[in-house]
N, C-alpha and C positions, 0 to 999 in steps of 0.2 A: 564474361570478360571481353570477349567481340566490342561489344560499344566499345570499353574503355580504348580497345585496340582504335576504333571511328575515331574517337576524341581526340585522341594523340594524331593521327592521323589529320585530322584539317586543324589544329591548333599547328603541328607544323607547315602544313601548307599557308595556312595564313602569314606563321612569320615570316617563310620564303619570302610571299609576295610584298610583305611590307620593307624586307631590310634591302630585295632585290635592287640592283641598279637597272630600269627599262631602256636608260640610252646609252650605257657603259656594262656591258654584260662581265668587264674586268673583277667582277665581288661576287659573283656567283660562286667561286667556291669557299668563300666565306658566308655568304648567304645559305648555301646549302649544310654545312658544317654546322650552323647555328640551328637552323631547322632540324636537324639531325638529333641534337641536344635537348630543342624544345620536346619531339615528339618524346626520345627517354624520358627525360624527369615528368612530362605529364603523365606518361604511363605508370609511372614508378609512385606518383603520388597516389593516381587513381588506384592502385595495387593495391596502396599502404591505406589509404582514407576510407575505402568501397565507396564513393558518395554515390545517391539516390543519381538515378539516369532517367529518370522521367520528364517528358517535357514540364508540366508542370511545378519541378523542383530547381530550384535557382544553381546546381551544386555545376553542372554542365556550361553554363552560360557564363557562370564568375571567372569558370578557367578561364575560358576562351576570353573573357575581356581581358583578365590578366594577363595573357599572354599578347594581348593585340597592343596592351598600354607597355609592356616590358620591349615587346620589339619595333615601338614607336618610340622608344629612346635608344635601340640600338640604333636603329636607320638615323637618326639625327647625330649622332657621334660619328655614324659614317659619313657625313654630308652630303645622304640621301637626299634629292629634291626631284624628281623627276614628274613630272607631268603625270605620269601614272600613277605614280605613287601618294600623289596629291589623291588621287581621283578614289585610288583605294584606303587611304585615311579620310576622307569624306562619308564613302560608303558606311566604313566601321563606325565613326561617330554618330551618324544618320539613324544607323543599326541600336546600337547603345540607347539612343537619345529615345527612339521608339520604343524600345522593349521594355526601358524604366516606368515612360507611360502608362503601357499597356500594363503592365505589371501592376505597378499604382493602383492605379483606375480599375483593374478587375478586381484586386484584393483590398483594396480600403475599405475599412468599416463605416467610416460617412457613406458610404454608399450601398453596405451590402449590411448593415446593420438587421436586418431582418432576417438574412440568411443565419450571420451566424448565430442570432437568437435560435432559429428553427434546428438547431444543428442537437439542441436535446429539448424534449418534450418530459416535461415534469407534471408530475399532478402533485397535487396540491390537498392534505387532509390535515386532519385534527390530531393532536396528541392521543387521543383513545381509540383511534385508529390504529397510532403506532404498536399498542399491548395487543392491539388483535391480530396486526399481521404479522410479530414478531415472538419468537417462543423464550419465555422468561426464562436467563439465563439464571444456571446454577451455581454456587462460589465455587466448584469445581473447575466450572468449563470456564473461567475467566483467563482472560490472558495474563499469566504473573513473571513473564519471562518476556522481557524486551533483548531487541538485536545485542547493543551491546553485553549481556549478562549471556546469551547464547553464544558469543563469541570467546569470553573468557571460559565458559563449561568446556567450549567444545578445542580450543588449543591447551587447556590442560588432557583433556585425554589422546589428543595428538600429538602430546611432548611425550606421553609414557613410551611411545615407540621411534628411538632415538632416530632408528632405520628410515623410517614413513615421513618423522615431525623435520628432519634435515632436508629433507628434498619433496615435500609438499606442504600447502597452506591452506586455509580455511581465510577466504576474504569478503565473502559473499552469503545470504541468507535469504532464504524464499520462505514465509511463513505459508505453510501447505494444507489444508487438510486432509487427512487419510481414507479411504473409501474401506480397504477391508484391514486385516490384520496381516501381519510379513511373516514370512518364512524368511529367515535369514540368519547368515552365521556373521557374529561377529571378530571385532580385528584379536580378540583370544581367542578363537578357535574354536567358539560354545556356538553351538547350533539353537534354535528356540523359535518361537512363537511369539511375535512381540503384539501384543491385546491392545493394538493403537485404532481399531475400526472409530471412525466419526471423530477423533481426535487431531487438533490442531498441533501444531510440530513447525520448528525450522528444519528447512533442508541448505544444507551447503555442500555440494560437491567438492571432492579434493581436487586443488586446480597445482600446478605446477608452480616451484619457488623462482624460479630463472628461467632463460634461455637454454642454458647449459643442461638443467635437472632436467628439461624438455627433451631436449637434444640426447640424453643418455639413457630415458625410461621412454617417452612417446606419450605414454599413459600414467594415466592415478588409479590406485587400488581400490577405489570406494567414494561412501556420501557418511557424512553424520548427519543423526539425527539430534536435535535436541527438543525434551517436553517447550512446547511454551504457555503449559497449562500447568506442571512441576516443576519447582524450581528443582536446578543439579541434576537431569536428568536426561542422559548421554549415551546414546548408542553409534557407533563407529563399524559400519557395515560394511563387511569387503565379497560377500555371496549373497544374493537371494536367488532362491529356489534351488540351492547347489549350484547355482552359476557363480565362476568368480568375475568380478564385475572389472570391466576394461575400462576408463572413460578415457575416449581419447579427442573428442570436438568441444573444444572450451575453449572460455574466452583466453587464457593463459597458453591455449598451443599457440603454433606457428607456423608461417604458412599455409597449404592446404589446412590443416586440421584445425585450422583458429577457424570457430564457428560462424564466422560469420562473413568469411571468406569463403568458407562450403555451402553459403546458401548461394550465394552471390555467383559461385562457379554453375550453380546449379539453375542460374538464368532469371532469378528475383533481385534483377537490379532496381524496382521501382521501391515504391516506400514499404520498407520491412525494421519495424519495432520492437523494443518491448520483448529483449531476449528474457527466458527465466527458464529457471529447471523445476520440473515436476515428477512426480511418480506417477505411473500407471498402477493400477489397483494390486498387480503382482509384486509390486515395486522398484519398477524396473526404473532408470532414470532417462527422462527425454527434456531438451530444451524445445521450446516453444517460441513463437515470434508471430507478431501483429505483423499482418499486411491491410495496407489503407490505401488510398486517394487521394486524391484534394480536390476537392468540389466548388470552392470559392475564388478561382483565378492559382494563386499561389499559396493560399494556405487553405481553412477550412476541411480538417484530416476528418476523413471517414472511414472507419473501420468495415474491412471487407470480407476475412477471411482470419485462418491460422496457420501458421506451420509446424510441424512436430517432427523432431531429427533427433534419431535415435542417439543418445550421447557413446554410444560405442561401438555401431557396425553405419552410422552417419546414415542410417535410411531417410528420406523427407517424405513429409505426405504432406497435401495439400487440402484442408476443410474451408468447406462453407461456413456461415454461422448457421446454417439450416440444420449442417450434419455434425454437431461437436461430439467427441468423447465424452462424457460426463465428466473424466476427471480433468477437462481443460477447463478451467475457471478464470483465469488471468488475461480476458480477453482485453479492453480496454484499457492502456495503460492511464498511471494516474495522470501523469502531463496533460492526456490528451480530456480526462476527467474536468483536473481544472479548468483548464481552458472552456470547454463546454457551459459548467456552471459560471464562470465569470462574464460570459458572452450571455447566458440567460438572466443572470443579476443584472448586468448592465445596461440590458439594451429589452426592459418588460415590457410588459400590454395590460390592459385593462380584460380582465374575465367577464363574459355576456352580466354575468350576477352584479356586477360592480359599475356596469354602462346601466343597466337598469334599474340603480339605487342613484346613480346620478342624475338620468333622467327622470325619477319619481321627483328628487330634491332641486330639478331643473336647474341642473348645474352643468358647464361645459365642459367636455373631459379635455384636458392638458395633453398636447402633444408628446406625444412616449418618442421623438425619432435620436437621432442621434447626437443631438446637444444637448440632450436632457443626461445623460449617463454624465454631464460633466459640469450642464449649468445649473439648472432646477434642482436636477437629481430625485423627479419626484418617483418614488415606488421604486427607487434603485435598492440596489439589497448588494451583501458579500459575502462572502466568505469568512468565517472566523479561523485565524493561522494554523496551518495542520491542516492532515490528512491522515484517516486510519481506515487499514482496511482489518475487516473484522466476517468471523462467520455467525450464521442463524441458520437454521434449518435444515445446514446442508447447503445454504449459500453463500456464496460472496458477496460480501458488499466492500464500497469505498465510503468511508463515512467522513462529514464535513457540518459543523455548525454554521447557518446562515444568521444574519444581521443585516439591519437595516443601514446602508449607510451615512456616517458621520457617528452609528451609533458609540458608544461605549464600548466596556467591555462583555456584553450581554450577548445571551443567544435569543433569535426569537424562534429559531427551529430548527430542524438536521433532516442533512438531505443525506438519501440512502440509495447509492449507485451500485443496482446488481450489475459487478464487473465483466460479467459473461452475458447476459439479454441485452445491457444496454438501458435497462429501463431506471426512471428515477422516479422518484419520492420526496418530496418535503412533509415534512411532519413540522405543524405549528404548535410550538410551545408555547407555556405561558412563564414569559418572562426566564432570567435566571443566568448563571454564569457561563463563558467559556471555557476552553479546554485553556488557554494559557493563563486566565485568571483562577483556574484551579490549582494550575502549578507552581504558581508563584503564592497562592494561600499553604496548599502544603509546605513546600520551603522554607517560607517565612515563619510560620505560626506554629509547629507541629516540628517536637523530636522525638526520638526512637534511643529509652535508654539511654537517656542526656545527651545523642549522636543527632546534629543538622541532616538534614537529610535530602536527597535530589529527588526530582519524579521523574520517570521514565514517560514514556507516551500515555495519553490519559483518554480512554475509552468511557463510552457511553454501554452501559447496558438496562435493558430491560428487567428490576427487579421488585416483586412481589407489588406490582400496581404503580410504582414510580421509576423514574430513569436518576438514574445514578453514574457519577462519573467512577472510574476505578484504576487505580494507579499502581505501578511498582515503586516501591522507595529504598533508595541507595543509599551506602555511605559517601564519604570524601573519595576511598581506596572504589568507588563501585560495586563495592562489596553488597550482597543482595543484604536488606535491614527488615524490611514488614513491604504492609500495602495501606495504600489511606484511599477511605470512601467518601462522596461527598453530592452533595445533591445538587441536582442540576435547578430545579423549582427555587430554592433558596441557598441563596449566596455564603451568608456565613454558617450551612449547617454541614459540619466534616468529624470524619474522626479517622484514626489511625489503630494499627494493629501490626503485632507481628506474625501472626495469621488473618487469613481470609476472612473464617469465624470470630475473630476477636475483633478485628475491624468495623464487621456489621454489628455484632452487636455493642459496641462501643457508639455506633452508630446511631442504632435505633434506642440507648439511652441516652444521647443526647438529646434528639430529636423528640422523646418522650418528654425530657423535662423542660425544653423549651415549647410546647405545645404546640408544634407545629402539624398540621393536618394529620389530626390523630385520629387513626381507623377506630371500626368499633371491634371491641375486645371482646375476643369467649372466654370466659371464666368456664373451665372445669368441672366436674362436680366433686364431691370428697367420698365418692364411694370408692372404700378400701381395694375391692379388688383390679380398680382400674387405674388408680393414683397412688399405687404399691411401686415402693422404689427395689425394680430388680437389680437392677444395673446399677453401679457408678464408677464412673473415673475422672482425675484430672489432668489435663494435656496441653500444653501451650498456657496457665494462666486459666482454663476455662472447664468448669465440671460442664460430665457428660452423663445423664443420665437415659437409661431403659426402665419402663414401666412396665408392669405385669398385664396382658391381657392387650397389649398395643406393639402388633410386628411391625419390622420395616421401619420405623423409626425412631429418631435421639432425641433428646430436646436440651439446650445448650443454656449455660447463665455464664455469667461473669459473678465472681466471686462479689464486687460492690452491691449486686444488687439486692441480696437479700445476707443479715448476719447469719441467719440459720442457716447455709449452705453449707459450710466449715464443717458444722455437727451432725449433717444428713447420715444417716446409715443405711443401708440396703436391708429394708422390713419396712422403714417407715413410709408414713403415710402422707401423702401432698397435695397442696392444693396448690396447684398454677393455674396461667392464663399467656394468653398468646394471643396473638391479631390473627383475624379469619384469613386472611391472605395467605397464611403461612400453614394452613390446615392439609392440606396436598402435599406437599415438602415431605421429605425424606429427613430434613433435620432442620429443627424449630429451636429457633430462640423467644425465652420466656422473657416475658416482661413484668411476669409475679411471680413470688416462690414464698409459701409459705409452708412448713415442717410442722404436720397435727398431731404427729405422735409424742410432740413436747412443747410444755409452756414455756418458751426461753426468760 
């Protein structure tokens, strides 16, 4: 807080000198009076704004011109003219005139177009690249819980506690993933063991409803959790480890305690971003914040560092990215994501392989500088709208479909930004749709139950040898309805479900009967003791069957696909087939079923 004290400090000395009278010192204590006022409200702003104090960030400089153009129309209302005062409105304008320059000219992209290209290095592979370095997600681990449907779970169970839901709010959600399992009591009182290890979850912290509610508690009693791998599924935590949990640095206190004013206090007046709250593997809740640079003049953010400040005893630590906690994953915010990819779409190069297929074909290579991103546009590429960030592995990534520009609605790949190394990936696809021409196919073409239906965010994942987009599907009320699947390779190939399992394989019977890249099928054999139906049930619209002599896994149909499902009993004998891909699986959808223990 020291600078801010600096700032206010020669922001009122400048206005002195500008409203000052140098040959009638008669306004000086008018002149002083006003100085007086400027250095307050500059302090007061700076108090209330925190804005970045680094030389490199404009937040410092704008005051100060503000205040120099606010007190060069006092001095004129005074009918300030003094020879000095000439001399020090010369200076200031001179001052101004320069630094816009300076400012210009070190951060323009006609000029530095190569920097902010360099600002991420992406490599560049094949879509069967993508299945090798990405672990085929399960309909389990899929995301089926978007923000807004986390927000209605999680203010219905913060209305059950009149006490808690009047004087705190849920406005905020961090989709997290969990490192081990919690010990924690919940807001009834029940102590337990929640089996969340490797599972994805929002986290929202309880922030304060007012000023007042502020003002009377200091603190919130807890975080919820909601699945966003289960739909409705809500835990509202006020102890882990037998601690009862204080949170008192959110964005929702005041004063010292509003968080980001206790970083600020704490002497991180340069560029600090990217507030978010996480757990630590015991569960504990800490907010987290980007510290960055600017390397290109005035813009050009480089990520430098972390902060981690205990949301309840306000501890700060300061990491490298050399030395992360494992459970920090939220390093690069998306803004500064974008930007990064938009600056490498727009401003490309020619790869050695691609200079030496031109010069085989003795051809001149097109200048890539910086009026090609707007005239030629040759090898320019974008962005397709959206951003998701999504786990694999155990990592984070920021995921984003790229396109060629001018293109359509197509993707021609996806780039995959691990948010904590930094590192990026384009994976070139062949051909196929976007995430918002998926959502407007669902919308349009597809109801649930004679219900229109919304789609929530639409991810990509990695399933059984293709990428498939995957979506939540809402009513009009937002009410949670099914999930619709749909393929990224071919545009009109989707289906819908009010389960996960229903969805896919709605899915791969469409895709079966429109013949599109149909894998090779294992057919079974019909020996009794292996194709004996132990098991059956039906669940959601979809029999489940167990077979005798085959642990650890189901195998799934939908009733269309074969009549003789209806009539199946547990003794009889079957012949099915399924796609080799699906032979690993813990639960297999068939794409034959035939019933040998009757002639239908």
């Amino acid at each position: 807080m020291f600078y801010y004290f600096i700032l206010a400090l020669i922001c009122a000395i400048v206005s002195f000198v500008i409203i000052f009278d140098f040959d009638d010192y008669a306004n000086a204590p008018e002149a002083g009076f006003l100085a007086a006022i400027v250095f307050v409200v500059v302090w007061l702003v700076c108090w209330l704004l925190l804005p970045n104090m680094g030389w490199r960030f404009t937040s410092w400089i704008g005051i100060l011109l503000t205040v120099s153009a606010i007190s060069f129309i006092i001095a004129g209302s005074l009918g300030v003219k003094t020879g000095a005062n000439l001399v020090v409105t010369a200076a200031i304008v001179v001052f101004a005139v320069v630094f816009l320059f300076i400012s210009w000219f070190s951060t323009a992209e006609a000029f530095h177009y190569k920097d902010y290209r360099d600002l991420l290095t992406v490599s560049e592979t094949t879509d069967s690249n993508y299945h090798a370095d990405f672990v085929p997600i399960k309909p389990d681990e899929m995301i089926k819980v978007d923000v807004p449907l986390a927000g209605k779970y999680a203010s219905a169970v913060l209305e059950q506690d009149a006490a808690i839901g009047s004087s705190c709010c849920v406005n905020r959600f961090y989709r997290i993933r969990l490192q081990e399992d919690l010990n924690v009591t919940l807001a009834t009182g029940e102590t337990k063991i929640l089996p969340l290890k490797g599972e994805v979850v929002y986290l929202s912290p309880l922030e304060h409803s007012s000023f007042w509610r502020w003002k009377r508690n200091r603190t919130t009693p807890g975080y919820i959790l909601v699945s966003a791998q289960r739909q409705n599924e809500v835990y509202f935590i006020t102890k882990v480890n037998g601690e009862y949990l204080r949170l008192k640095y959110l964005r929702s206190s005041f004063f010292d305690s509003y968080i980001k004013r206790h970083i600020r206090k704490a002497g991180y007046l340069n560029g600090v971003t990217n507030f978010s709250v996480v757990l630590d593997p015991s569960g504990r809740p800490f907010v987290t914040a980007t510290l960055y640079c600017r390397t290109i003049g005035f813009s050009g953010e480089k990520v430098t560092g972390m902060l981690t400040v205990d949301v309840q005893t306000g501890e700060i630590k300061e990491y490298t990215l050399d030395n992360l906690p494992s459970w920090i994953d939220r390093v690069y915010p998306e803004n500064f994501v974008r930007r990064y990819i938009n600056y490498w779409g727009q401003y490309p190069q020619y790869s050695a392989k691609e200079l030496e297929e031109l010069k085989m074909k003795g051809e001149t290579p097109k200048k890539l500088n910086w009026r090609n991103s707007f005239l030629s546009r040759t090898k320019v590429k974008m962005m397709t709208p959206g951003m998701t960030a999504l786990y694999n592995n155990g990592e984070r990534y920021i995921y984003t479909g790229i396109q060629s520009a001018g293109a359509d609605d197509g993707t021609s790949g996806i780039m995959m930004f691990n948010s904590t190394t930094g590192e990026a990936t384009l994976y070139k696809l062949e051909g196929g749709a976007n995430e918002e021409s998926t959502r407007a196919k669902f919308e349009k073409n597809y109801k649930i139950d004679a219900a229109e239906v919304s789609a929530s965010e639409v991810i990509i994942y990695p399933v059984r040898g293709e990428n498939l987009y995957f979506a939540t599907l809402k009513g009009a009320s937002g009410d949670f309805l099914g999930y619709g699947i749909s393929s990224v390779k071919y545009r009109e190939l989707a289906a819908v479900g009010k389960s996960v399992d229903e969805a896919l394989l709605n899915y791969y019977v469409a895709k079966r009967n429109a013949n599109l890249d149909t894998q090779a099928i294992e057919s079974n054999t019909t020996e009794s003791e292996v194709y004996k139906v132990s098991l059956m049930t039906m669940e959601d619209g979809i029999y489940y069957f167990r077979f005798e002599g085959i642990s650890g896994k189901e195998y799934m149909a939908l009733p269309k696909l074969s009549k003789e499902l209806k009539w199946t009993q547990i003794g009889d004998r079957v012949q099915v087939s399924y796609s080799q891909s699906m032979a690993e699986d813990e639960s297999i959808m068939l794409e034959n079923f035939e019933n040998l223990s009757f002639a239908f």
